[in-house]
C-alpha positions in Angstrom: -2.1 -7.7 -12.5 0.2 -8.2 -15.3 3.4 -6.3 -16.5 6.8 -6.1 -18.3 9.0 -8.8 -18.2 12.6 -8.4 -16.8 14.4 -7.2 -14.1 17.5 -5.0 -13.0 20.2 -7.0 -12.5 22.9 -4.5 -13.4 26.0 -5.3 -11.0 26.4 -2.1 -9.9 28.4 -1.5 -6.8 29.6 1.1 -4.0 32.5 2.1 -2.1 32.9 0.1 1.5 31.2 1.6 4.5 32.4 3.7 7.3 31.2 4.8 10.9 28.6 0.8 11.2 27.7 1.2 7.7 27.5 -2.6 7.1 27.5 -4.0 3.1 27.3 -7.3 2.4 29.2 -9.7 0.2 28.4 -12.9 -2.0 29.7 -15.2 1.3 27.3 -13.6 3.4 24.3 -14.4 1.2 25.7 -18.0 0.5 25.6 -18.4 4.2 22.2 -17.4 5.6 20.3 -18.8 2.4 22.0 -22.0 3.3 23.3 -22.4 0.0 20.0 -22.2 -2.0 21.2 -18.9 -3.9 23.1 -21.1 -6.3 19.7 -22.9 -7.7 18.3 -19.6 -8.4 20.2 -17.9 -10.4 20.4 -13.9 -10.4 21.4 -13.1 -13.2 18.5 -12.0 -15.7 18.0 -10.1 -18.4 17.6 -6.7 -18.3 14.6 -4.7 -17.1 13.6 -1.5 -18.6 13.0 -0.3 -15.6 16.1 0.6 -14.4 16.3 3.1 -11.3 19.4 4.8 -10.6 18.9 8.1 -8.5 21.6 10.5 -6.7 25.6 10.0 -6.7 28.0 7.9 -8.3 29.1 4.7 -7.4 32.4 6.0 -6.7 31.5 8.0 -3.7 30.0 7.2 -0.4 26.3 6.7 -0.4 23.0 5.6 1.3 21.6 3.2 -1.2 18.0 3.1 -0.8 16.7 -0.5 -2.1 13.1 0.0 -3.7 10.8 -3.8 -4.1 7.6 -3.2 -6.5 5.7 -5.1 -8.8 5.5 -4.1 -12.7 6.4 -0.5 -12.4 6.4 0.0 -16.2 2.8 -1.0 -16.2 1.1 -1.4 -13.2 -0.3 1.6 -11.0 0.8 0.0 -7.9 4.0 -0.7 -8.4 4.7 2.6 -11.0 3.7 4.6 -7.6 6.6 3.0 -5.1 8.9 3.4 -7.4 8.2 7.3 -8.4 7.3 7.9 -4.6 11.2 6.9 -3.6 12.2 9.0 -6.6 10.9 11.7 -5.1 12.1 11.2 -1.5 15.7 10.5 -2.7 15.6 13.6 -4.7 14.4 15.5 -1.6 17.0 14.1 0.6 19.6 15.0 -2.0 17.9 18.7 -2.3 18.8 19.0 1.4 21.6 17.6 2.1 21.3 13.9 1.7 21.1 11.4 4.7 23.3 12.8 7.6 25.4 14.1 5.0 25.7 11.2 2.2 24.3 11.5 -0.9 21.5 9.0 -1.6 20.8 6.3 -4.4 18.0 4.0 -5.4 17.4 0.9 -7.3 14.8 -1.2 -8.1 13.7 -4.6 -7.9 10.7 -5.7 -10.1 9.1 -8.5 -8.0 6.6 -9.2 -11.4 4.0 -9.5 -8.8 5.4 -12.7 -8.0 6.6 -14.2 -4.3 9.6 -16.3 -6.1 10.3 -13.2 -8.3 10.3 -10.9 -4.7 12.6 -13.4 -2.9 15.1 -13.0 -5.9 14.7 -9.1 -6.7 15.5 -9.1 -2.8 18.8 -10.8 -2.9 20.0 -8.8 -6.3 19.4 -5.5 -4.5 21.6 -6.7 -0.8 23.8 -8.7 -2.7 25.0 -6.9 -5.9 23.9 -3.4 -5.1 24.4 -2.9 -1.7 20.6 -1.5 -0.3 21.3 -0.5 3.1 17.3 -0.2 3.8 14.7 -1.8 1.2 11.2 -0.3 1.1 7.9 -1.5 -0.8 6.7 -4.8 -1.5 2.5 -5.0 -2.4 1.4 -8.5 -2.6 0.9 -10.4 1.3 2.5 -13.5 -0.6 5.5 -11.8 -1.6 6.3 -10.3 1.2 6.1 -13.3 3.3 8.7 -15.1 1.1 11.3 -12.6 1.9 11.0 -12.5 5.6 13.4 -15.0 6.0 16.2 -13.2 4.1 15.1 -9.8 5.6 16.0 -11.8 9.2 19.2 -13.4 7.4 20.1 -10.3 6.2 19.8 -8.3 9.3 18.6 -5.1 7.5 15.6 -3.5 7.9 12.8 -3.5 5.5 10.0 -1.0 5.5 6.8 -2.4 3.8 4.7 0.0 2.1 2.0 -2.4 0.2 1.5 -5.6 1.9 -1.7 -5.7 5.0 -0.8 -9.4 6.3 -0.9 -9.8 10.0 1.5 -12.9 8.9 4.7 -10.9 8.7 4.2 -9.2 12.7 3.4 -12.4 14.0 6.9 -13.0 12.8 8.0 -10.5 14.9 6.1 -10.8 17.6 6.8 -14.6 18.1 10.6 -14.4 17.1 11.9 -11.1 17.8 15.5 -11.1 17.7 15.1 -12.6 14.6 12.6 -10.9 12.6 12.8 -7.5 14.3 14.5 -5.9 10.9 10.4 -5.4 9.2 8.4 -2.5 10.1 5.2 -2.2 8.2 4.9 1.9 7.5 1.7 1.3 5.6 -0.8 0.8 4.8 -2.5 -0.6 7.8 -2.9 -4.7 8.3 -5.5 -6.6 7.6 -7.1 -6.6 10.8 -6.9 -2.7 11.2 -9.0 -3.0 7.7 -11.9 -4.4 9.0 -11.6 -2.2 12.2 -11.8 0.9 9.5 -14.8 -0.4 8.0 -16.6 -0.7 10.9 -15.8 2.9 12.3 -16.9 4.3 8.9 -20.0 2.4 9.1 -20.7 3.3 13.0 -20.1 6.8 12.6 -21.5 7.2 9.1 -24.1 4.7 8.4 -27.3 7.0 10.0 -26.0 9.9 7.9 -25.7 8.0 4.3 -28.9 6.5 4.8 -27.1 3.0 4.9 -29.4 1.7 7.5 -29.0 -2.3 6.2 -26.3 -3.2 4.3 -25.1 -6.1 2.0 -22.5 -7.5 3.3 -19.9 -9.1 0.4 -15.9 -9.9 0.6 -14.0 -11.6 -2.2 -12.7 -15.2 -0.7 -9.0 -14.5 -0.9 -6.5 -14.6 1.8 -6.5 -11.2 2.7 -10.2 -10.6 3.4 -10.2 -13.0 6.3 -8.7 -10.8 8.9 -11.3 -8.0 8.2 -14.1 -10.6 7.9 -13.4 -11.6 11.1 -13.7 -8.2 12.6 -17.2 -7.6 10.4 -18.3 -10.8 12.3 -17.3 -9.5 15.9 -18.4 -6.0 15.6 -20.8 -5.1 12.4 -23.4 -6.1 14.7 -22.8 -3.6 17.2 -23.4 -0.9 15.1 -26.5 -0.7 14.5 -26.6 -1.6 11.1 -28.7 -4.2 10.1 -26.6 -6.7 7.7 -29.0 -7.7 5.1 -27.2 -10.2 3.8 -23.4 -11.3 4.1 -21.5 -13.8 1.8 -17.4 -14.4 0.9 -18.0 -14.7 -2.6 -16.0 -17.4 -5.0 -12.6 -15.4 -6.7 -13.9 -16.8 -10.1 -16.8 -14.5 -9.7 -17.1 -12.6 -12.6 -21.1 -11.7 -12.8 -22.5 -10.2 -9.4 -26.2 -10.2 -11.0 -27.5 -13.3 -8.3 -25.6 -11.5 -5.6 -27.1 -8.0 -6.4 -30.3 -10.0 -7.0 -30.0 -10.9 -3.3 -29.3 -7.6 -1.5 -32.2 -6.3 -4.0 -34.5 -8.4 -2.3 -33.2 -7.7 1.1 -33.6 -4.9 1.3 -29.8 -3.3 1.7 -29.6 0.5 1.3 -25.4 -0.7 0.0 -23.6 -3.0 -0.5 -20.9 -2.8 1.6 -17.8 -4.6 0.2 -14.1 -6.1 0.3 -12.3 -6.3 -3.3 -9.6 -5.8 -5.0 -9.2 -8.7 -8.0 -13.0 -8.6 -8.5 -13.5 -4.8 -8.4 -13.9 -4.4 -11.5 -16.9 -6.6 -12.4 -18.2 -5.5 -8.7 -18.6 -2.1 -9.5 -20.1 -2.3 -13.3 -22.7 -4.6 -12.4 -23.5 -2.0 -10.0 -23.5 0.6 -11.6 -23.5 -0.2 -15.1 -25.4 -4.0 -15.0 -27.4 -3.3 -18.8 -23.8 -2.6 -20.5 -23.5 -2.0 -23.3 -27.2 -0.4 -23.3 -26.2 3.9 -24.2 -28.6 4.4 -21.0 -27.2 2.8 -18.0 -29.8 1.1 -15.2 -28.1 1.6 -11.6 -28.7 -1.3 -9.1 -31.4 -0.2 -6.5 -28.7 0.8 -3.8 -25.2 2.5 -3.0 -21.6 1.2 -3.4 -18.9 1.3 -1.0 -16.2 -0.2 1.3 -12.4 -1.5 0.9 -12.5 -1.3 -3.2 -8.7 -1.5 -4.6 -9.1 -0.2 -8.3 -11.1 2.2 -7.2 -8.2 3.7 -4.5 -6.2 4.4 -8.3 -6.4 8.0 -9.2 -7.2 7.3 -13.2 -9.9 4.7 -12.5 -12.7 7.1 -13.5 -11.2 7.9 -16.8 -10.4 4.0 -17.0 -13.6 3.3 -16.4 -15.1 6.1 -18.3 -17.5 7.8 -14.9 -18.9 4.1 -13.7 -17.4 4.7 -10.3 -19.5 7.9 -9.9 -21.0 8.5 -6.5 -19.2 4.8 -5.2 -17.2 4.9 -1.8 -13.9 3.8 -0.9 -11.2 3.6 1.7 -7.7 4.8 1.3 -4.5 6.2 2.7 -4.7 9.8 1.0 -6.4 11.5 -1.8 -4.6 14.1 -3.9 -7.4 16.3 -2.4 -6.1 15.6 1.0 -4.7 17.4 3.9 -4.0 14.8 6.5 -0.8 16.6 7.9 1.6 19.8 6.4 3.4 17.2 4.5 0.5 15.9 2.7 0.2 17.9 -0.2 3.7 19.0 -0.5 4.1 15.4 -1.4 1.7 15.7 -3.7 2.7 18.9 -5.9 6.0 17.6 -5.9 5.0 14.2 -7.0 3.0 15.7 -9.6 5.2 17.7 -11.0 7.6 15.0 -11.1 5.6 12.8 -13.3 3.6 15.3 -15.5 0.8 16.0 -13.3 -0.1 12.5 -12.2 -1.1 11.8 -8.9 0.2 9.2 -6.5 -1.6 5.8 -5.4 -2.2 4.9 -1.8 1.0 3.0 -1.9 3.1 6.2 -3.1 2.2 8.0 -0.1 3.4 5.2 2.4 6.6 4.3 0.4 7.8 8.4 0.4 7.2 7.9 4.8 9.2 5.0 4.2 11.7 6.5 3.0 11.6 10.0 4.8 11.6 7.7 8.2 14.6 5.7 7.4 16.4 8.9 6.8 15.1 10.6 10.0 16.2 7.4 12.0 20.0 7.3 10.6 20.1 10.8 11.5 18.8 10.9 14.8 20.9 7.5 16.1 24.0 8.8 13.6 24.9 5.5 12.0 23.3 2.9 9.6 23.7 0.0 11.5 19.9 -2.0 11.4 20.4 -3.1 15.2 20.9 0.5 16.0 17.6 1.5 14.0 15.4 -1.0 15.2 15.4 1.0 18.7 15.0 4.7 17.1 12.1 3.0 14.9 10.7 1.6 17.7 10.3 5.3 19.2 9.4 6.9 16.5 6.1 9.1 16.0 7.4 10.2 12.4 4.3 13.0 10.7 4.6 11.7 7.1 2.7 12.7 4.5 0.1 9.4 5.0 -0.2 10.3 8.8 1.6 10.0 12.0 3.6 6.6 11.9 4.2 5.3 14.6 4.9 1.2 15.7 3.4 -1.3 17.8 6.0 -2.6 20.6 7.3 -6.1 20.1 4.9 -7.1 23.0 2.0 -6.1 21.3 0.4 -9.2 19.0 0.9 -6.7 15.7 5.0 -6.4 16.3 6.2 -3.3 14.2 3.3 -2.8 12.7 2.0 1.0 11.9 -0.3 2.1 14.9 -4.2 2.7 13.5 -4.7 6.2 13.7 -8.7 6.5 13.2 -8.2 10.5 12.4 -5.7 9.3 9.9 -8.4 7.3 7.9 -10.1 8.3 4.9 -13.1 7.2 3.0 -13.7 9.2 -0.1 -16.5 9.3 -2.6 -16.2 9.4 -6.2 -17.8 12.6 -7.8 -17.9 14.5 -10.9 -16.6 18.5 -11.2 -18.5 21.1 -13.5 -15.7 20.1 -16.2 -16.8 16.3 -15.8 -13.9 15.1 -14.6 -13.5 12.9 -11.8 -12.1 13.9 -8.7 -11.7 11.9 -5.0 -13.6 13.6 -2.9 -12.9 12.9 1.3 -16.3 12.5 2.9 -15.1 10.8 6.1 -13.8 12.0 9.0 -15.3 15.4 9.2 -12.3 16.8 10.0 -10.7 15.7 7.0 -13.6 16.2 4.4 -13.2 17.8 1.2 -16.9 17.4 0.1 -20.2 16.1 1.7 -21.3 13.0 0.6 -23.6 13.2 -2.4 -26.3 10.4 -2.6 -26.6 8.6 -5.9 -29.6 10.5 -8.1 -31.1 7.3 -8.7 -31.7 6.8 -4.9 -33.3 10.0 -4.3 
């Protein structure tokens, strides 16, 4: 994805802490990045996206530190950042964070890893963050979880799946013990959603063989592995299964394939290659005015097709296609859900939030509930009441794998906290994310494809 150049790097600062509030200086930086700061300068030039939310410098604040990528331009990143908007704005509504106001700003990481690493150290060093939330891309989060140990505050990821980052934790506690991952779930929990979908709703979609198709990146190889260990046990018959090249940008020999296989869906894992994945499914005769549906259904882990526009961006191609995500604007998963929601669209002129909104306003709401419940903002302190939390956010119940467990500080999988939903089309003919699985949380039935019936 690709976005506005330019980041924050406004020198804006607070008032010392109080009562184990710790803030950092230039020394402490110098120290734990062993010097390297000085070859990487921070100093930039200004970003137009620059986030200041609640009090003044002058007085005594949380400051909450906000990592995203593009937020002028791209959906992902746009969401984390209006997300913790809205949290901050909530906390202030009621009273703040045991007390102090609360501020924001925000680093654009450009969607890239060295970019992350640097947007990082602007918002400990120069601003202050006492907690930093958000990060999307696996790669860029990995490149901070050095400084996130150096620093010794904690970091709440709300984009990023790899397992990478809690085998950090798991391996090196004491030193990597500052990351939590609030959402969304890792990679390996991923492929573990795909297969309870397909287990529990396979019989019903009439999906009784399936294509089997992943994009080769890094972060499809957890969940591949799980499709290897446990599609079988379904009961599914997997037609056919490849990891397809990145550079793939014509799925007509793959489609071809499942065509003569036999699969009732293709069952998939994309997010670069979405795109092209989903027209030449359901659109492959573009720019024909009649368009000639492949022979079969859609579905699976399907990033562009998690963003709330993408049937206006894509003008109704991802009609009657399935996909995975956090929340829906439809949905109720707990009371906080669509609060959330109303709140974030009336925020931002009725728009609705991405997958990654929903995790980074837990992330935010569970920092605040920890400081309040252990009364200080020191990160060793929080570690322990994060550790114990079952926090109801508006994604789901968060709560954290021990530092035992292989997944350290990782968000739990809660399967009733998992939502597949289908793209359909309202009497107005506009496109709405419908949840079809679980039953509990359904907000439509599943509707098969006309062309299949």
């Amino acid at each position: 994805m690709t976005g506005a150049e330019g980041h924050d790097t406004t020198g804006r600062t607070h008032s010392s802490a109080s009562g184990g509030r710790r803030r950092l200086n230039r020394r402490t930086l110098l120290r734990t990045t062993g010097g390297t700061i000085a070859g990487v300068s921070l100093a930039g030039c200004l970003s137009s996206y620059e986030t200041v939310v609640g009090s003044s410098a002058e007085e005594e604040s949380v400051t909450i530190g906000v990592l995203a990528p593009d937020p002028d331009s791209d959906y992902i990143g746009r969401s984390i950042v209006r997300a913790a908007e809205v949290a901050v704005s909530e906390l202030n509504e009621n009273g703040g964070i045991d007390g102090q106001d609360v501020d924001m700003v925000v680093g654009d990481t450009n969607g890239s890893p060295l970019e992350a690493r640097r947007q990082y150290q602007r918002l400990l060093l120069e601003e202050g963050a006492d907690v930093t939330v958000g990060v999307f891309a696996s790669e860029a989060l990995m490149n901070i979880m050095d400084d996130i140990a150096d620093q010794e505050t904690i970091h709440l990821t709300s984009g990023a799946a790899t397992t990478a980052a809690s085998g950090l934790v798991h391996d090196e506690y004491d030193r990597y013990k500052y990351h939590f991952r609030v959402g969304p779930n890792n990679d390996s929990d991923l492929g573990q959603m795909q297969v309870d979908f397909i287990d529990d709703m396979g019989p019903d979609l009439g999906w009784e063989s399936v294509a089997l198709l992943a994009e080769d990146y890094q972060w499809t190889e957890k969940p591949w592995e799980v499709y290897q260990e446990q599609l079988a046990s379904t009961g599914v018959e997997i037609a056919m299964e490849e990891r397809y090249s990145p550079a793939t940008s014509d799925f007509s020999d793959l489609y071809d394939e499942a065509e003569a296989e036999g699969a009732d869906a293709v069952f998939i894992t994309t997010a670069h290659t979405g795109n092209e994945a989903l027209l030449d499914w359901s659109y492959p005769n573009r720019p024909d005015p009649q368009p000639q549906p492949r022979p079969f259904a859609f579905g699976g882990i399907h990033v562009p097709m998690q963003l709330p526009a993408y049937y206006d961006l894509v003008g109704g191609a991802c009609r009657y296609g399935v996909g995975q995500t956090s929340a829906t604007a439809t949905s109720t998963i707990t009371d906080k859900t669509q609060p959330f929601v109303t709140a974030y669209q009336d925020a931002f002129d009725g728009a609705n939030p991405v997958y990654t909104g929903y995790h980074t306003y837990d992330a935010v709401m569970l920092f605040a509930h920890a400081v309040e419940e252990s009364g200080t903002l020191d990160a060793d302190d929080l570690v322990g009441t994060i550790e114990d939390a079952s926090f109801t956010g508006a994604a789901g119940t968060a709560e954290f794998h021990d530092p035992s467990h292989e997944f350290a500080h990782d968000l739990v999988y809660q399967r009733e906290d998992t939502l597949y939903f289908q793209w359909q089309e309202t009497d107005d003919g506009e496109g709405v994310q419908e949840v079809v699985w679980p039953e509990e949380q359904a907000t439509a039935d599943y509707v098969t494809p006309p062309w299949l019936e």
